[in-house]
C-alpha positions as CSV (number, residue, x, y, z in Angstrom):
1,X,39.7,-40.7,-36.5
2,X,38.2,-37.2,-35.9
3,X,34.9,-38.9,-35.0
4,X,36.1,-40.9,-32.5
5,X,38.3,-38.1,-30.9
6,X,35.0,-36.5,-30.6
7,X,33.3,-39.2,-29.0
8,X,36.0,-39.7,-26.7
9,X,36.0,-36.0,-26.0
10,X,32.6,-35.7,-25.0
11,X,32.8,-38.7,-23.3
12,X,35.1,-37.3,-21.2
13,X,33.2,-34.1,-20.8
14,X,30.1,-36.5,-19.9
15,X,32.1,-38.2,-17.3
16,X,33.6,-35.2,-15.1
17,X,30.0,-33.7,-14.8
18,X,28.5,-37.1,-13.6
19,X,31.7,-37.3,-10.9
20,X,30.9,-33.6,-10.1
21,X,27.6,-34.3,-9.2
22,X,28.2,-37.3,-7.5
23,X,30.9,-35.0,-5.3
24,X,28.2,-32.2,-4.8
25,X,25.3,-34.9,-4.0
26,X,27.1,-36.5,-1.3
27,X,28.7,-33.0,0.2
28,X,25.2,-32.3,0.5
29,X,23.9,-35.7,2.2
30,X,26.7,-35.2,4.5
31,X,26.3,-31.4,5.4
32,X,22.7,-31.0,4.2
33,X,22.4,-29.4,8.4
34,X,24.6,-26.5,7.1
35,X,22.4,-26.1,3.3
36,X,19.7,-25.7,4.8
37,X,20.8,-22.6,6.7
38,X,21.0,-21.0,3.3
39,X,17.0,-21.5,2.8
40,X,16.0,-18.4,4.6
41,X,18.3,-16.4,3.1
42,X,17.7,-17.5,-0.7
43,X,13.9,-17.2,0.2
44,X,14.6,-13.7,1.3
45,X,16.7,-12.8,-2.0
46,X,14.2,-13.9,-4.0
47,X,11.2,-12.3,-2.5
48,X,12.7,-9.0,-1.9
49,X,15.3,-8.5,-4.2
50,X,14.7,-10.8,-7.3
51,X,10.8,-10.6,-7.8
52,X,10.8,-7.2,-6.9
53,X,12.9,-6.8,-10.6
54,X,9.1,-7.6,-12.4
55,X,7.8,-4.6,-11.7
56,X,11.0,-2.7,-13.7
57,X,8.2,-3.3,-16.8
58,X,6.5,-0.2,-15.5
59,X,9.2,1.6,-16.8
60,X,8.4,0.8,-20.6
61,X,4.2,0.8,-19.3
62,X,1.8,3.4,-18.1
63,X,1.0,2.5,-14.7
64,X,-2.2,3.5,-13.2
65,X,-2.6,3.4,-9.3
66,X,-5.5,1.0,-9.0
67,X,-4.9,-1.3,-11.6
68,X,-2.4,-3.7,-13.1
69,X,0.7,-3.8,-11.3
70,X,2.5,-4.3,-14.4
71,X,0.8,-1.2,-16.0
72,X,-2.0,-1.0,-18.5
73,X,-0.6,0.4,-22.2
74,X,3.0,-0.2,-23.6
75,X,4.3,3.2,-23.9
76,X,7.6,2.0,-25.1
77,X,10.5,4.7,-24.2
78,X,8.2,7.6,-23.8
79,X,9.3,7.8,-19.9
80,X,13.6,8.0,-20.7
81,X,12.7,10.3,-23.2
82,X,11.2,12.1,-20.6
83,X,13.9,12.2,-17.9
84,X,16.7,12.9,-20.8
85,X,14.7,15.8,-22.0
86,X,14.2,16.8,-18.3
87,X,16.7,19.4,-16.8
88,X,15.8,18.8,-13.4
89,X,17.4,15.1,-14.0
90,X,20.4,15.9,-15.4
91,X,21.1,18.7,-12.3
92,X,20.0,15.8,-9.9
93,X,22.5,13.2,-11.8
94,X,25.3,15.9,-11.5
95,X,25.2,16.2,-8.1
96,X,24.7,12.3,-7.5
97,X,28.2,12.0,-9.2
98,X,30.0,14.5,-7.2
99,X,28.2,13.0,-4.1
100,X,29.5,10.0,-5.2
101,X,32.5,11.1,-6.4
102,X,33.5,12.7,-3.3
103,X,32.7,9.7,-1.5
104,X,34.4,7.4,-2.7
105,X,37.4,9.4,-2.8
106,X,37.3,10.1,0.9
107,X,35.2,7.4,2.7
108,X,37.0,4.7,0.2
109,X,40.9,5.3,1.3
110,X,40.2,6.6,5.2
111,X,39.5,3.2,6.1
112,X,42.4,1.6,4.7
113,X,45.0,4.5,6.1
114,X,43.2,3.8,9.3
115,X,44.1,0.3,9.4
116,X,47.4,0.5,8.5
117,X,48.0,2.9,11.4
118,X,46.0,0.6,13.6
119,X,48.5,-2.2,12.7
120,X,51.4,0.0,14.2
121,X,49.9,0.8,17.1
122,X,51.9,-1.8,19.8
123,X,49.7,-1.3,23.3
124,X,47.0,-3.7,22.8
125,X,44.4,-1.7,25.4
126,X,45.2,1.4,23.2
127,X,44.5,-0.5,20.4
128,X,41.0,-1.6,21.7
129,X,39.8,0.8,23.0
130,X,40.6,3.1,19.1
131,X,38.8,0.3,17.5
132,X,35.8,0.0,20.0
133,X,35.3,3.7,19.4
134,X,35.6,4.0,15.8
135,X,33.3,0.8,15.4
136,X,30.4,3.0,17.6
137,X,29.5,5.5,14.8
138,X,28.5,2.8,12.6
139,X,25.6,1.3,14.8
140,X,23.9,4.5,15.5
141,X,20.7,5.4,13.8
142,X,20.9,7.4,10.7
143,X,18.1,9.5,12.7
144,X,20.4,10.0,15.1
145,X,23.3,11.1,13.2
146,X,21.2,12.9,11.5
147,X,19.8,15.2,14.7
148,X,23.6,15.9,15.8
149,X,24.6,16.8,12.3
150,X,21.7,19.4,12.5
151,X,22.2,20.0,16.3
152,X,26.1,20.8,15.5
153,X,25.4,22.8,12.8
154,X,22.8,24.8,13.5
155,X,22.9,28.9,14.1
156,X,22.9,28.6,18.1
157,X,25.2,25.1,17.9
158,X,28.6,24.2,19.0
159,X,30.5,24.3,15.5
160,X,28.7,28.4,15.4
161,X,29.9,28.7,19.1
162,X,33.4,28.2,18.0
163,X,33.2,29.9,14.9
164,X,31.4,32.8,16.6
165,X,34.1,32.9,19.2
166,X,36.6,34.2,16.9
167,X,34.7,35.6,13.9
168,X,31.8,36.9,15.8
169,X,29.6,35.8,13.1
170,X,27.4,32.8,12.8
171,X,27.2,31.0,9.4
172,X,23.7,28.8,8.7
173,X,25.1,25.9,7.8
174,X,22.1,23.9,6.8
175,X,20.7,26.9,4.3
176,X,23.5,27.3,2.1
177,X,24.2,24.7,-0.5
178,X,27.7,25.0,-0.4
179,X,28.2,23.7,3.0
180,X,26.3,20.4,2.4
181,X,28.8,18.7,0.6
182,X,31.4,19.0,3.4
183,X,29.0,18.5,5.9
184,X,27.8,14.9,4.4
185,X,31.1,13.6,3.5
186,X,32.4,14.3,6.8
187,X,29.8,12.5,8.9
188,X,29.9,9.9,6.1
189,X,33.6,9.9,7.0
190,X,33.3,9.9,11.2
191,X,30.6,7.4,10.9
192,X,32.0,4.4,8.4
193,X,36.1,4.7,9.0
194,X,36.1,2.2,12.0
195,X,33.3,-0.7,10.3
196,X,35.3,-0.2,7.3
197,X,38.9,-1.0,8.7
198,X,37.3,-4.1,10.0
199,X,37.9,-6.3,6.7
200,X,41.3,-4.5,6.3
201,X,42.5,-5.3,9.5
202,X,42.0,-8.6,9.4
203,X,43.4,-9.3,5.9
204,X,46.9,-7.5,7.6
205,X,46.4,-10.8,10.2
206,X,46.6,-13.1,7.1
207,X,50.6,-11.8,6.1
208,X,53.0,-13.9,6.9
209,X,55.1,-12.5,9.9
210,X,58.3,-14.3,7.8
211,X,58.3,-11.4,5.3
212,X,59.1,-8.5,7.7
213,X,61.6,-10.2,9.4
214,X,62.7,-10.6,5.9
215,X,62.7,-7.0,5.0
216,X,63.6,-5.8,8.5
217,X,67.5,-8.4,7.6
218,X,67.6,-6.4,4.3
219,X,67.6,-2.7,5.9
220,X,63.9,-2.1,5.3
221,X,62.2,0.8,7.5
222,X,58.6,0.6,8.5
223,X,57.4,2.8,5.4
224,X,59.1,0.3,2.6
225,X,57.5,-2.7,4.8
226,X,54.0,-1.4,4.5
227,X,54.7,-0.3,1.0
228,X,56.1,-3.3,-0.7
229,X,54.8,-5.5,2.0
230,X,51.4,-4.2,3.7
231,X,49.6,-3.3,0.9
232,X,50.0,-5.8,-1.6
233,X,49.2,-7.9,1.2
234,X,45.8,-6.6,1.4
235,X,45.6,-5.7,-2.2
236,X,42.8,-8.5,-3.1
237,X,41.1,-6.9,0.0
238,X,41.5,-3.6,-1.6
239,X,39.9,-4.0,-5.0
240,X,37.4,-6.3,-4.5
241,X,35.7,-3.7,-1.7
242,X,36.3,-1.2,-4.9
243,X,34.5,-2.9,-7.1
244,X,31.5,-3.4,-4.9
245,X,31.3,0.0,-4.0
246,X,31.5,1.0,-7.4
247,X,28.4,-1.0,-7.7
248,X,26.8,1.6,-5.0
249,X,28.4,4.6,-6.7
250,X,24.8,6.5,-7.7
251,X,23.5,4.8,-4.5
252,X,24.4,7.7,-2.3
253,X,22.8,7.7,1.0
254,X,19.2,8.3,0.8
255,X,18.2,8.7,4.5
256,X,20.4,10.5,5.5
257,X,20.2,12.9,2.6
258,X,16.4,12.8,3.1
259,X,17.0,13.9,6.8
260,X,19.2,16.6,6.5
261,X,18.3,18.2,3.1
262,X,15.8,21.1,2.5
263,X,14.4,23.2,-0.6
264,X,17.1,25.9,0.3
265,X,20.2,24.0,-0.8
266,X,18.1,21.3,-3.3
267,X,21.2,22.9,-5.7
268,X,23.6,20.6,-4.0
269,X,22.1,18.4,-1.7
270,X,19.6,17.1,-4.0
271,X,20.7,13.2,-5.4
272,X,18.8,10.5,-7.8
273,X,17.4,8.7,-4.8
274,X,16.0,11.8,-3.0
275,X,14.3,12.8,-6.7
276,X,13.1,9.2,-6.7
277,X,11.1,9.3,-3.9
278,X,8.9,12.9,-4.3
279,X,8.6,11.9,-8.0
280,X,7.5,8.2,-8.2
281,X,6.2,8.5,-4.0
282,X,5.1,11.9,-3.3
283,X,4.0,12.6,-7.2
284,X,2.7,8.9,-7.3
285,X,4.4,9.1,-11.0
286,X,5.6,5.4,-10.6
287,X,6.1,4.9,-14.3
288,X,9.1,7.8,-14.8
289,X,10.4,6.9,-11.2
290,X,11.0,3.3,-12.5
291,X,12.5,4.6,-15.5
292,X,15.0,6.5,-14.1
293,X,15.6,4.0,-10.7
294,X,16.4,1.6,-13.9
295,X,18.6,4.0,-15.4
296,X,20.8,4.1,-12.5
297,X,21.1,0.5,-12.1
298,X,21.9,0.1,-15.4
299,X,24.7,2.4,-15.1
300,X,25.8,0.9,-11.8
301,X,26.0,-2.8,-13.2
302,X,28.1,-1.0,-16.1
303,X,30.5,0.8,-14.0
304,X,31.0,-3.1,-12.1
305,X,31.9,-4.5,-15.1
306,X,34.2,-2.1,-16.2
307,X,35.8,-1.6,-12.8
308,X,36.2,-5.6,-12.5
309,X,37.5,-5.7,-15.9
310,X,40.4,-2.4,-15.5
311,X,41.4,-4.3,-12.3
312,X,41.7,-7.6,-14.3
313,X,44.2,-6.4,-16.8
314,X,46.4,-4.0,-14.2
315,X,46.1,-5.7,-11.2
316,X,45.4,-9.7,-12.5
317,X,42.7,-9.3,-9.4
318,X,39.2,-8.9,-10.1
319,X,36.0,-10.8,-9.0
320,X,35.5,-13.1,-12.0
């Protein structure tokens, strides 16, 4: 009896997976015009983001410029013992999470207050022209952010006018480590609240109109309706945008770090990615910069999962 509940059962099994692929094969006959827009693409994901994974073998082999591009001796774990013995890392890695840190804590929730005031504004032209003019930051050049961040802040520039004017002093923005912090998360503020508000604002489209007229019969104000209504609203919005930038939490912004940055305020302004490229590109020690690049993605992939999973059991929202 077991046997043949068994049999049955796989049959079953057997059966779904044919009438599955039977679904798939003809969605694909009949929209293969729209597939085949996803060739490029998968082309492109595998030739510059999946096959560029091979060479993470350097990390565990000594690579030597000239030779094998997946190294020439096995040297095992010789290059994380390096970087964990290395103080210079572990300063660098503190100052990645309190980059990151910071911005996620600003740059994260700016977007979504944003929004929400957006949604109250009623004049439509005011309302277009805030949103064209928040979007404008985001399609500048990091170059060019980069020059008016230094042009702003410099000793003779208009933030030293101002501060000049009633101090009489000018402060050197740009050589004192304590000011880079602000500096970065501000622009990283100015230049990413519009572009981020875009998903939020169009999740708020998606709320049915029914539940404020709702609230509005029951003697809600405007603050209860965004708080019980609003913002569950966009809630799946909310955390799924968290748990991707989680993913790009030790990922701060390279260039513009790069651009801006300078020996005198290394204390700060210094981040993995930054270290990265004058160890493993300017040192041309490829083997220790793959170690630690590794090491990072390792912990981002981590911090995902464990992101995806606290949002699972408090929220009952998570990506898988």
């Amino acid at each position: 009896m077991e046997s043949e509940t068994a049999k049955t059962t796989l049959t079953m099994t057997s059966l779904r997976k044919e009438s599955r692929l039977r679904t798939a094969a003809a969605l694909l006959r009949k929209d293969w015009q729209l597939y085949s827009l996803l060739i490029l693409p998968i082309i492109y994901l595998i030739i510059f983001k999946y096959g560029p994974m091979l060479g993470n073998v350097i990390a565990f082999r000594r690579f030597v410029p000239g030779g094998s591009i997946f190294g020439e001796t096995w040297v095992g774990l010789r290059y994380f013992q390096m970087f964990i013995q290395d103080p210079t890392f572990w300063k660098v890695f503190g100052n990645t999470l309190m980059l990151g840190g910071l911005a996620l804590l600003f740059t994260f929730p700016v977007p979504i207050i944003f929004a929400l005031l957006l949604n109250e504004v009623k004049s439509k032209r005011f309302k277009k022209f805030v949103q064209t003019a928040s979007y404008l930051p985001h399609f500048l050049s990091i170059v060019i952010v980069a020059g008016m961040i230094l042009q702003l802040t410099a000793v003779n520039g208009s933030i030293n006018g101002v501060v000049s004017f009633f101090t009489g002093d000018s402060i050197p923005f740009m050589q004192r480590a304590e000011w880079f912090r602000t500096i970065y998360i501000t622009s990283e503020v100015w230049q990413g609240m519009g572009w981020g508000a875009i998903l939020y604002l169009a999740a708020l489209t998606t709320i049915d109109d029914s539940l404020y007229e709702a609230a509005r019969i029951d003697g809600a104000n405007r603050w209860k309706q965004t708080l019980h209504i609003t913002i569950p609203g966009i809630l799946p919005t909310i955390v799924t945008l968290l748990i991707l930038n989680m993913g790009n939490f030790l990922a701060v912004g390279f260039e513009k770090i790069l651009l801006l940055y300078n020996p005198l305020i290394y204390e700060t302004s210094d981040v993995i990615s930054t270290y990265l490229y004058r160890v493993g590109l300017q040192s041309s020690n490829f083997s220790y910069a793959t170690a630690i690049g590794l090491f990072e993605s390792i912990i981002g992939l981590i911090l995902v999962f464990s992101v995806n999973a606290i949002s699972r059991r408090l929220t009952q929202r998570s990506l898988w």
